[in-house]
Residue, then its C-alpha position, 0 to 999 in steps of 0.5 A: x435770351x441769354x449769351x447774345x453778343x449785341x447785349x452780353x447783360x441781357x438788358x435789352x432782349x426779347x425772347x419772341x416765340x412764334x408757334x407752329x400755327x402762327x407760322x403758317x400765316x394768315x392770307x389777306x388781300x384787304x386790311x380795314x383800319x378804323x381808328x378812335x382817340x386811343x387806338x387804331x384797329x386793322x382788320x386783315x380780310x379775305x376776299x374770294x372772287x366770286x363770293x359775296x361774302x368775305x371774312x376777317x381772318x385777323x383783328x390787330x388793336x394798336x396804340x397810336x404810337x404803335x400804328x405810326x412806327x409799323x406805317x414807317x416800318x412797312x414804308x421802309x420795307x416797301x422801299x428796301x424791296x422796290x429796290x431789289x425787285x423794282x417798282x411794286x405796280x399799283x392795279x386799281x381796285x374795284x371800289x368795295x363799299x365798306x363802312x362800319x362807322x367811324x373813320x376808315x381806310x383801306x390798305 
């Protein structure tokens, strides 16, 4: 990115291109994260209401190194918003028997 202020010799730019389709964005309301010795997988799921089916919409693949700075940078997005909009409430959720092997947990 050339003429930025920040970085006038343009060693530490990223020019980050967001199409039309990803700027629509993907709805999830379930993530499934499994992981193994290299790498963690987060699956964004679509649940219905009513359907007894649900799909992925989205598979995100990271590097453990990677998935520890996104938990920091969501936890640090979370507390800047209940800042400025008050306390998230945490509703319980109906337990959702998933289970496709190895080590799992749900966000």
């Amino acid at each position: 990115m050339e003429g930025d202020p920040k970085d006038p010799k343009g060693t530490n730019s990223l020019n980050i291109e967001l199409t039309p389709e990803s700027a629509d964005g993907t709805y999830s309301n379930l993530a499934i994260i499994n992981h193994s010795h290299s790498e963690f997988v987060v699956d964004f799921v679509q649940i219905m209401p009513g359907m007894p089916k649900a799909r992925v919409k989205s598979r995100i693949i990271l590097t453990p190194e990677h998935a520890k700075r996104l938990a920091k940078a969501l936890s640090e997005n979370v507390a800047r918003y209940e800042q400025m909009h008050g306390e998230i409430a945490e509703k319980e959720q109906p337990g959702i028997p998933l289970n496709f092997g190895g080590p799992t947990g749900q966000a």
